[in-house]
C-alpha positions as CSV (number, residue, x, y, z in Angstrom):
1,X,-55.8,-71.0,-41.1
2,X,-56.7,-70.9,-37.3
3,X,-56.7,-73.7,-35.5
4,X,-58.0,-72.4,-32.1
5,X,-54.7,-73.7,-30.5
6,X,-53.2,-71.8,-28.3
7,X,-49.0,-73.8,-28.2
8,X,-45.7,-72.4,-26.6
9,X,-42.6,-74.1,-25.8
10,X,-41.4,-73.2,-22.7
11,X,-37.9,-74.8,-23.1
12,X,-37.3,-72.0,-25.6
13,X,-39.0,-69.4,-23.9
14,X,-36.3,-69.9,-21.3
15,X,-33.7,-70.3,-23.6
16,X,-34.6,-66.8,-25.1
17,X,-34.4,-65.4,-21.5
18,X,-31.3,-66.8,-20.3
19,X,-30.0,-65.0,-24.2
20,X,-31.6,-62.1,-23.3
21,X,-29.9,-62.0,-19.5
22,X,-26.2,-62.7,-20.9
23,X,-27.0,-59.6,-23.6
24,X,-27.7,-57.9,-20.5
25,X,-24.9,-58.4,-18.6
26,X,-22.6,-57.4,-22.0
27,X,-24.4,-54.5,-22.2
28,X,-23.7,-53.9,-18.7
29,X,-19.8,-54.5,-19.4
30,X,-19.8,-52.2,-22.3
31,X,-20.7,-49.5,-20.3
32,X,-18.7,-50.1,-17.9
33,X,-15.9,-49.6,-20.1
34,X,-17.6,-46.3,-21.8
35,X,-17.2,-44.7,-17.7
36,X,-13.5,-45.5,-18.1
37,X,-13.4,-44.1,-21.1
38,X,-15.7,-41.2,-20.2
39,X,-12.4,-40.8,-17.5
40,X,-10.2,-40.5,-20.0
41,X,-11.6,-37.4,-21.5
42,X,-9.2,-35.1,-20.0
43,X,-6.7,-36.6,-21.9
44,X,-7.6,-35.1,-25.5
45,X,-6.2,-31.7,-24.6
46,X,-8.7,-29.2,-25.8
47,X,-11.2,-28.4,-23.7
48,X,-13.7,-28.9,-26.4
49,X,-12.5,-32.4,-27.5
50,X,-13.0,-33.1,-23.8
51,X,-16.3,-32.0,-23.7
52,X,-17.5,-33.9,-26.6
53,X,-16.1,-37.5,-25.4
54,X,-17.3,-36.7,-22.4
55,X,-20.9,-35.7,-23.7
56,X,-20.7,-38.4,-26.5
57,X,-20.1,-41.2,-23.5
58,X,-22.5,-40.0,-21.3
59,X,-25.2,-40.4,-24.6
60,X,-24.1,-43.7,-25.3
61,X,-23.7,-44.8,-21.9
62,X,-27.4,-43.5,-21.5
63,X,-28.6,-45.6,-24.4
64,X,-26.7,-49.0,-23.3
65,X,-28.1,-48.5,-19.9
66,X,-31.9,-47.9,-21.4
67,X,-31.1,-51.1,-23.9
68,X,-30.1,-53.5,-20.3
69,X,-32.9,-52.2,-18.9
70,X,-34.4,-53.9,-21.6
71,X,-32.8,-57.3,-22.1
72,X,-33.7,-57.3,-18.3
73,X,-36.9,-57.1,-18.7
74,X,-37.2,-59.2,-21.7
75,X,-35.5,-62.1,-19.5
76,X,-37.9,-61.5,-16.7
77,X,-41.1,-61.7,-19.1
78,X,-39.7,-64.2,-21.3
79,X,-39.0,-66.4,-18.0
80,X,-42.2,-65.7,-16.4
81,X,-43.6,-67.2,-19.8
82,X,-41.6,-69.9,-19.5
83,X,-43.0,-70.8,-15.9
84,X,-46.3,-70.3,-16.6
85,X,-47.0,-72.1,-19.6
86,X,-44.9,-74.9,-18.0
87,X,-47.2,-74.8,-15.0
88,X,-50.4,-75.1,-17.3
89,X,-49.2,-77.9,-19.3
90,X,-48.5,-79.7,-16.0
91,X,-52.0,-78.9,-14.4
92,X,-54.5,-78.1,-16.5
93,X,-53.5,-80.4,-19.8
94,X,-52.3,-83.4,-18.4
95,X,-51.0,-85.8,-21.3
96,X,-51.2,-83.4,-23.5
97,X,-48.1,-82.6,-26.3
């Protein structure tokens, strides 16, 4: 049932971004480690087992880049949030839980 209440907690709203901004930063390490990797590609010999690490990195490191894009996002909006409901509860609702 609707209650016409509109609640958020904006102590978990920042909680959620400051998750979302360390899953950023892994991500960002992870593909870090795919460009050495990518590097590395020479190693396996046959030209086409190069090509394929190399293409298969460059995939991967394309998605890991679009997913911190993402969580970076997600921390930004989720942080905003956080701000602004804190800023209304402070303002516009005094005393209210």
């Amino acid at each position: 049932m609707a209650t016409g209440k509109i609640e958020a907690q904006p102590e978990l709203l920042a909680g959620g971004a400051g998750r979302a901004r360390q899953l950023g930063t892994e991500l960002g390490g992870l593909r870090s480690r795919l460009v050495s990797v990518a590097g590395l590609a020479s190693a396996a010999g046959a030209p086409g087992a190069q090509s394929a690490i190399a293409d298969s990195c460059s995939a991967w490191g394309s998605a890991l880049e679009a997913l911190e894009a993402q969580a970076t996002a997600l921390d930004r909006n989720l942080q905003g949030g956080a701000v602004a409901y804190a800023e209304t509860d402070g303002s516009a609702m005094p005393g209210q839980d």
